[in-house]
C-alpha positions as CSV (number, residue, x, y, z in Angstrom):
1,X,188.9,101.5,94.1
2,X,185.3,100.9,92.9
3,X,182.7,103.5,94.6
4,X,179.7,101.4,95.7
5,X,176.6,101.3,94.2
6,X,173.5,103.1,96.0
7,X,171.2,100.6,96.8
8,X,167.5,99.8,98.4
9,X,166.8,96.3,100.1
10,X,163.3,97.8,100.1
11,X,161.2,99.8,97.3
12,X,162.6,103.5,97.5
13,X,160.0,105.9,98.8
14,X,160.6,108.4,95.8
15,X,161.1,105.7,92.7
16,X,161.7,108.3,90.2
17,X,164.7,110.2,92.1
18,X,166.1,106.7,92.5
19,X,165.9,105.6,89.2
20,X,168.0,108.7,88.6
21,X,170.5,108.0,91.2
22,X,171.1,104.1,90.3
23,X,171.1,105.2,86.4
24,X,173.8,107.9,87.4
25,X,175.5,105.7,89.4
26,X,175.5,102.9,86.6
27,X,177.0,105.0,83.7
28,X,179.4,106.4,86.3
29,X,180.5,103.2,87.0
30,X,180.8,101.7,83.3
31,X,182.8,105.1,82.2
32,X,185.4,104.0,85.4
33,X,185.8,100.6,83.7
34,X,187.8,103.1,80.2
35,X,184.4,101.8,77.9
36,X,180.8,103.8,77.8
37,X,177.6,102.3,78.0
38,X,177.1,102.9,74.2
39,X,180.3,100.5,74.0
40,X,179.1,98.3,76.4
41,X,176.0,98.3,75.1
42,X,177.2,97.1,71.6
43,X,179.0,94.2,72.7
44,X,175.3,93.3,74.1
45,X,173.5,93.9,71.3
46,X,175.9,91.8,68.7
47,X,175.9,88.9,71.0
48,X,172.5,89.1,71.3
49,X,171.7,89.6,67.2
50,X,173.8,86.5,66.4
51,X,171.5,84.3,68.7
52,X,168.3,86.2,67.0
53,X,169.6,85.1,63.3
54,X,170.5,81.8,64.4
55,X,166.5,81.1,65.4
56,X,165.5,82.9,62.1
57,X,168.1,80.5,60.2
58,X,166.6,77.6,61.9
59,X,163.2,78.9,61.3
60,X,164.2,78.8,57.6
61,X,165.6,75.6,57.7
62,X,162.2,74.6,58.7
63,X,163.4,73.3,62.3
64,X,162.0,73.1,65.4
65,X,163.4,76.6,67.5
66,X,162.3,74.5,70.6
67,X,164.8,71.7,71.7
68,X,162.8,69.1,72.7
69,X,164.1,65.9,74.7
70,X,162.9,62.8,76.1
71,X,162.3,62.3,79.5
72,X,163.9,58.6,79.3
73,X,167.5,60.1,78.0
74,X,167.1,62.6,81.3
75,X,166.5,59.2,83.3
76,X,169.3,57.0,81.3
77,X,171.8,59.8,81.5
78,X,171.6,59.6,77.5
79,X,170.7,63.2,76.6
80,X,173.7,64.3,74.4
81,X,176.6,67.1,74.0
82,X,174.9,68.5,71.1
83,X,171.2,68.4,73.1
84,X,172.4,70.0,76.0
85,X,174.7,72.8,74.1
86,X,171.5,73.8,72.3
87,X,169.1,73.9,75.4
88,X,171.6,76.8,76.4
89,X,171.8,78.2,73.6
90,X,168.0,78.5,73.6
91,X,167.2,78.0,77.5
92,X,163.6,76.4,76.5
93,X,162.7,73.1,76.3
94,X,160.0,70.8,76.0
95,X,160.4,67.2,78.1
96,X,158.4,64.8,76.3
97,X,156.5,62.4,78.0
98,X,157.6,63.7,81.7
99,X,154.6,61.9,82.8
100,X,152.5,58.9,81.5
101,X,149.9,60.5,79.2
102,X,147.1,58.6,80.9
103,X,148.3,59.4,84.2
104,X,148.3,63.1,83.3
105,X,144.7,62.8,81.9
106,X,144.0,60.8,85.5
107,X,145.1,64.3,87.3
108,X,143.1,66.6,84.9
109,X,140.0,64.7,85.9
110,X,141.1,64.6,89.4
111,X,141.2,68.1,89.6
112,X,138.0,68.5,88.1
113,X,136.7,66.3,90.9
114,X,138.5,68.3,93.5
115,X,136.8,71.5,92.7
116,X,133.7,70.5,91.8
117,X,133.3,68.6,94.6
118,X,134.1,71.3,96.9
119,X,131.9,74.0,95.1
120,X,134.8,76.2,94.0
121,X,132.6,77.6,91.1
122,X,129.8,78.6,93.3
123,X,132.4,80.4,96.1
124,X,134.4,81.4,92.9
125,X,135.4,85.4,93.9
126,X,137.1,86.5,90.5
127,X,140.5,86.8,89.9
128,X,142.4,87.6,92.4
129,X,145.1,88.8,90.6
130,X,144.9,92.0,87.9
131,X,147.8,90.1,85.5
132,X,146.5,87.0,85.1
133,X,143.0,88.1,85.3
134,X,143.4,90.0,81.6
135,X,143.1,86.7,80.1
136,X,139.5,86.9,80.4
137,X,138.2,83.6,81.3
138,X,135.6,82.7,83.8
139,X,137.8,81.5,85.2
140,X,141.3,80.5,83.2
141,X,143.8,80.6,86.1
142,X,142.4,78.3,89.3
143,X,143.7,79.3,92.1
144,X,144.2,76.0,93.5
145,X,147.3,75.1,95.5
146,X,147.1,72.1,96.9
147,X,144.9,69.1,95.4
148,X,146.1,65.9,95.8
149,X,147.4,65.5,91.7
150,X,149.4,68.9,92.5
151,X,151.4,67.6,95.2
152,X,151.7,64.3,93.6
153,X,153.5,66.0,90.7
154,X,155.3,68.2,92.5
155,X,156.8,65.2,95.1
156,X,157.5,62.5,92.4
157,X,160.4,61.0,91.5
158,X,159.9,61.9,87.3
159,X,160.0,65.6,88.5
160,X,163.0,65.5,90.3
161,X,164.8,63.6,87.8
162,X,164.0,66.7,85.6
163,X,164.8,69.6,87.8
164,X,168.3,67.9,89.2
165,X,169.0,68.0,85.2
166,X,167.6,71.5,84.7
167,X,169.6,73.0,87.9
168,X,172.3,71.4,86.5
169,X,172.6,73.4,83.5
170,X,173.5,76.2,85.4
171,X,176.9,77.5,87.5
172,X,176.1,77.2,91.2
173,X,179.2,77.2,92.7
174,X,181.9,79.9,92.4
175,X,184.6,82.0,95.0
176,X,184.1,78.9,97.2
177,X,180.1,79.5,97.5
178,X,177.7,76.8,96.9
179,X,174.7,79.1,95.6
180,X,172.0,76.0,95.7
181,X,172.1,72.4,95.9
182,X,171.1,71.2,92.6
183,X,170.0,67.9,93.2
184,X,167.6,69.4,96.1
185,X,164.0,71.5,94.8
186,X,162.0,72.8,97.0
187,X,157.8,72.3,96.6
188,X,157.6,75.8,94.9
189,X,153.7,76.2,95.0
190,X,151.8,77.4,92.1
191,X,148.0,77.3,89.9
192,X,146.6,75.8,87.6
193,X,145.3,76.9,84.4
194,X,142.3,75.3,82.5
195,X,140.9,76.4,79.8
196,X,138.4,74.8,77.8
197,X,137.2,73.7,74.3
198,X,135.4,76.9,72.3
199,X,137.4,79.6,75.0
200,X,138.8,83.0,73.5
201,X,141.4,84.4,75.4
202,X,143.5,87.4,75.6
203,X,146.5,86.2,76.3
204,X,149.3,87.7,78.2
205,X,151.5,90.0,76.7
206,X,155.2,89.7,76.3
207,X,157.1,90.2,79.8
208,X,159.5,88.9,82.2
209,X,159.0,87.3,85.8
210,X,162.4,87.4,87.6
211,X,161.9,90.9,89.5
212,X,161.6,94.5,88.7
213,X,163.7,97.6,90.0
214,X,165.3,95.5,92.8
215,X,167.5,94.3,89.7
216,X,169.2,97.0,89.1
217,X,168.5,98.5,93.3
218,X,169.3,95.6,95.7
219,X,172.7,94.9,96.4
220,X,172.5,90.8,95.9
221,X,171.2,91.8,92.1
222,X,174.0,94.5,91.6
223,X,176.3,91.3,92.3
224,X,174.3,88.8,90.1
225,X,174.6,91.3,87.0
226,X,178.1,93.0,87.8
227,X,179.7,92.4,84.8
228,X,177.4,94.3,83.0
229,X,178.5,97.2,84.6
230,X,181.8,97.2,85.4
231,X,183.4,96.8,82.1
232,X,183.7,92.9,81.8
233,X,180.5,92.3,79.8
234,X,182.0,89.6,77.6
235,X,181.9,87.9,81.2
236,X,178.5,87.6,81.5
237,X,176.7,84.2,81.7
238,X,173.3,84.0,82.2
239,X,173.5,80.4,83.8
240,X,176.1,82.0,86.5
241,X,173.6,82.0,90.1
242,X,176.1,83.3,91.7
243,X,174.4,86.2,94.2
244,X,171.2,85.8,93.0
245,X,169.7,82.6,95.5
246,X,170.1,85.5,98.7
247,X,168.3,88.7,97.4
248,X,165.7,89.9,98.0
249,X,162.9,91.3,96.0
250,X,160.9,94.2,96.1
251,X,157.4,93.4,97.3
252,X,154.2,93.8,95.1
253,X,151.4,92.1,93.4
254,X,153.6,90.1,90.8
255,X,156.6,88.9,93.2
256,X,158.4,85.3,93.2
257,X,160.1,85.1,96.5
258,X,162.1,81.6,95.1
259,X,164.7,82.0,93.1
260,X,163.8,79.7,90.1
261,X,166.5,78.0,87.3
262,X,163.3,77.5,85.5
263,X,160.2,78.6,85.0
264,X,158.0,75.5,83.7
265,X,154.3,73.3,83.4
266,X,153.0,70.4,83.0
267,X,150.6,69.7,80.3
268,X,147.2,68.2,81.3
269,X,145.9,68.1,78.0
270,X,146.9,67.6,74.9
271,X,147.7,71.0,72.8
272,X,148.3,72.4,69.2
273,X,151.0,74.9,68.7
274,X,148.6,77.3,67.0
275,X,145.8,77.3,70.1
276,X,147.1,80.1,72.1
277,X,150.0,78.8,73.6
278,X,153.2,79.9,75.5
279,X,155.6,81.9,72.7
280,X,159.1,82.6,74.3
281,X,162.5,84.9,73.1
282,X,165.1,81.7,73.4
283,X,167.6,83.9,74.1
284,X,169.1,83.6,77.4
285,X,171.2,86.3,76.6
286,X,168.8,88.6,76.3
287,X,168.5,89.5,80.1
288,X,172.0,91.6,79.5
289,X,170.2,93.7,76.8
290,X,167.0,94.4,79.3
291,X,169.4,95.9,81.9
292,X,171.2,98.3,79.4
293,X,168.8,99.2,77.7
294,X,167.5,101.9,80.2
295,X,171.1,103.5,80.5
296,X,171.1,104.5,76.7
297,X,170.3,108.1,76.1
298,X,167.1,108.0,74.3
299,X,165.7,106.6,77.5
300,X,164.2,109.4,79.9
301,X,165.9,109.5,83.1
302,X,163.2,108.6,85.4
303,X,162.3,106.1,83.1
304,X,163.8,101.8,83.2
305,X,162.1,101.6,80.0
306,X,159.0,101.2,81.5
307,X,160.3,98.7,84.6
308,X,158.6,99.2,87.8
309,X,157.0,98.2,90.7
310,X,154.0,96.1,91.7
311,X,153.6,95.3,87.6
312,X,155.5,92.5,85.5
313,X,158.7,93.3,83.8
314,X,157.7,94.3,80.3
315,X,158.9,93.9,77.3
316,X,157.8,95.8,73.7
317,X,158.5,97.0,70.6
318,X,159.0,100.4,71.7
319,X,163.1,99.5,73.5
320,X,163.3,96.2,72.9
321,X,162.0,95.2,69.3
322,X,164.9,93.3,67.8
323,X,164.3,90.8,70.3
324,X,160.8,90.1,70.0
325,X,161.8,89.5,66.3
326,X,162.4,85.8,68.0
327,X,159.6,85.1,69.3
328,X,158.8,81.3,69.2
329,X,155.8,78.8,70.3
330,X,156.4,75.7,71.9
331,X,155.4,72.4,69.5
332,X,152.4,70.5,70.0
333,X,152.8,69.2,73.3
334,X,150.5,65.9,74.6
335,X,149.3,65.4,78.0
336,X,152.1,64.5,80.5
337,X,154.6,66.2,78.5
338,X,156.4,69.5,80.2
339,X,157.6,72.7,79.0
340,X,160.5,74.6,80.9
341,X,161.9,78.5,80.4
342,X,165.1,79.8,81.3
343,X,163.9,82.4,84.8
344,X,165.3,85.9,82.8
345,X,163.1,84.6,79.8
346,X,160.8,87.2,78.2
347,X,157.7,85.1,77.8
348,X,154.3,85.2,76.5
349,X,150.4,83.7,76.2
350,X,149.2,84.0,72.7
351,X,145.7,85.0,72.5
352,X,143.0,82.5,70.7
353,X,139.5,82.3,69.7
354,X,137.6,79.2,69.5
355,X,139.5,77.0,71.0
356,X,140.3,73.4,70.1
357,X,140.7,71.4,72.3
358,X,141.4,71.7,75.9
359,X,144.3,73.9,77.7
360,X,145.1,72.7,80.4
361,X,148.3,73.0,82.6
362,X,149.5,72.6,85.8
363,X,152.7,75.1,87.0
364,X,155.9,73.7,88.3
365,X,158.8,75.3,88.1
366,X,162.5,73.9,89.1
367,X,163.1,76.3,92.3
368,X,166.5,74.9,93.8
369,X,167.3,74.4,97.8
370,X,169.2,78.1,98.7
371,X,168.8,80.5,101.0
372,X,166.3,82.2,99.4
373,X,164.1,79.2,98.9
374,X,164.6,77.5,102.5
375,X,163.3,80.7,103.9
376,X,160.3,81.0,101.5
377,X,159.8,77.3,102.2
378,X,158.4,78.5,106.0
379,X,155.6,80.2,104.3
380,X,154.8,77.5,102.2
381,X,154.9,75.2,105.2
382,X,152.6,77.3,107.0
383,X,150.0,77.3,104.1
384,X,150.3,73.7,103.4
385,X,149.3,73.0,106.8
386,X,146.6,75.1,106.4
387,X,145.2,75.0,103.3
388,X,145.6,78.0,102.5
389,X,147.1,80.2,99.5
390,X,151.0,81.1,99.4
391,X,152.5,84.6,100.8
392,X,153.6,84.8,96.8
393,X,149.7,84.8,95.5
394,X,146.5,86.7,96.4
395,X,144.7,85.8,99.8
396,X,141.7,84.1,98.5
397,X,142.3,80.6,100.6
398,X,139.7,78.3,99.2
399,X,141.4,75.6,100.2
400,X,141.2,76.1,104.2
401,X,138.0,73.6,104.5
402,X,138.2,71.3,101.9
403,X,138.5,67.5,103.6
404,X,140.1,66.0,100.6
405,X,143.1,68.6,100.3
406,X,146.7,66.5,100.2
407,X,147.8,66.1,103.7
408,X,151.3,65.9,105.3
409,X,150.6,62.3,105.6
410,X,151.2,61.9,102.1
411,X,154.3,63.5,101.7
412,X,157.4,61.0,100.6
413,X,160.9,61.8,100.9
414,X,160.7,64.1,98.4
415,X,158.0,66.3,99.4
416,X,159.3,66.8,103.1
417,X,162.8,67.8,101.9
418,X,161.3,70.0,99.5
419,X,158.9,71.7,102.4
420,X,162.1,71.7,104.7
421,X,161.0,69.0,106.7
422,X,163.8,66.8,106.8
């Protein structure tokens, strides 16, 4: 019989002698299944290698690494075999024209009304968050929650039709468990970004957003990624959600309390590939590498290759430079189209100078009904009664007094479910 895992449902008082202990715990557990971690970690690194040379090949080819599909084959049910087998392959993708590119250019100048008109520049505090606030814009991230083009994009009938296909990409039911309802999001609250004409930015550095050390310490995630451990890694799917829409995860400055299929925008403005855009590693696979990476020996062991709390997950050259060999930037993208990345997806904001153009964004991701996401959803309640900013984000709460905030009066059918009112 399997010895259990340790395990913290909260952050361990003493991380380093609990990186030790789960590291221990892991190899032990591995070198049970007859294979060692260097074995295990092989099988990893091939699988991983062949989807890295495929994007290089494709790069060579001179194609787009980026599927990219229209929003009326999502609607018509008309998005093919071939279209869907390489959005998993790649788990990135670019919806064009999600929205109406005039309507999208409606909501960019609607937001600019909304906080103008409520001097958010002159109340304007700095960012509230140390992440996003290395991009160095005055500022580039608003946080604003809950204007009336937010909602409306969040509640609308073109963004549901989008997440129901997204969600559906994935496995979310096994062992007689229904992990989320796929045809069911709920409002998963988020910023905007805006960024304008002549900016330079720093950008954001490569890193993940899907949790830190509770992936490897909480019990739920111990589930989620058990065949990485337990000597069935040719098992491992990263669209499985099986065990990962209960967890919980550790808390700190850069938590998501939903679970998310997707991570994704909306485009408010039209934007060149080359003006300091999102770059991604469309390699779903990748996720399996980031977990076993810290078992290898080179890696001290207090050390989860540099994972910890109360930061992003990192990734870098220093563990984990054959994948960042695939680093890719979304196309040009026009105003109203959307752009979606797989939840485990290392990520990144590349920097610019000058910039042309506007870039402007709006963040929506697909964040399907499940436990996980009904309880989170009281929060959200709570702060879009109130105006105020989500448990998930700094306390800053410029929203509390501004009169023309979207109000539950304005919520369809698909914004109450989503809130957990129906």
């Amino acid at each position: 019989m399997t010895t259990a895992l340790p395990h913290w449902e909260e952050t361990p008082a003493d991380l380093p002698a609990a990186i030790r202990e789960i590291k221990a715990a892991l190899r032990e557990r591995i070198a049970a299944s007859g294979r060692t971690v260097e074995e295990v970690f092989a099988v990893v690194e091939a699988r991983v290698q062949a989807a890295v040379d495929d994007i290089a090949a494709a790069r060579h080819r001179g194609e787009s690494v980026w599927p990219v599909i229209e929003f009326a084959d999502i609607a018509a049910g008309t998005v093919t075999d071939a279209q869907r087998d390489l959005l998993r392959r790649r788990g990135c993708l670019v919806v064009r024209g999600h929205f109406d590119r005039d309507q999208a250019l409606r909501w960019d100048g609607e937001i600019v009304d909304y906080v103008t008109g409520n001097r958010f520049f002159e109340s304007y505090r700095g960012p509230g968050d140390d992440f996003f606030g290395s991009v160095g814009s005055k500022p580039e991230i608003y946080p604003i929650y809950w204007s009336p083009p937010q909602m409306q994009a969040r509640q609308s009938e073109r963004m549901a039709t989008v997440q129901a296909f997204l969600n559906g990409l994935w496995k979310h039911e096994s062992d007689g468990v229904r992990w989320f309802d796929p045809q069911r999001d709920s409002l998963y609250p988020d910023r905007i970004r805006r960024r304008p004409e002549g900016a330079d930015s720093a950008g954001l550095g490569t890193h993940l957003d899907p949790g830190t050390l509770d992936l490897w310490m909480t019990r739920a995630y111990q589930q989620a990624f058990r065949h990485l451990f337990d000597g069935s890694v040719e098992r491992y799917d990263p669209w499985d959600a099986a065990h990962r829409t209960a967890g919980p995860q550790y808390p700190g400055s850069t938590m998501c309390s939903a679970f998310r299929t997707f991570q994704g925008w909306t485009a408010l403005s039209d934007m060149d590939h080359d003006q300091g855009v999102l770059h991604t590693v469309p390699v779903p696979e990748a996720m399996a590498y980031l977990m076993l990476r810290p078992l290898l020996p080179d890696v001290p062991d207090d050390d989860m290759c540099g994972v910890t709390v109360n930061q992003v997950f990192p990734a870098g050259h220093k563990w984990h430079a054959p994948l960042l060999a695939a680093l890719t930037g979304i196309p040009d993208v026009r105003a109203g189209d959307s752009v979606w990345w797989h939840c485990d997806m290392i990520h990144s904001v590349a920097p610019v100078e000058d910039q042309q153009g506007w870039g402007n964004v709006m963040y929506i991701p697909a964040a399907p009904w499940c436990p996980r996401n009904e309880r989170y959803a009281e929060s959200v309640r709570q702060a879009f009664l109130t105006g105020e900013s989500p448990s998930d984000f700094p306390a800053e709460h410029y929203e509390r007094d501004w009169p023309d905030r979207f109000q539950a009066a304005d919520l369809n059918a698909i914004g109450r479910r989503g809130l957990g009112l129906d």
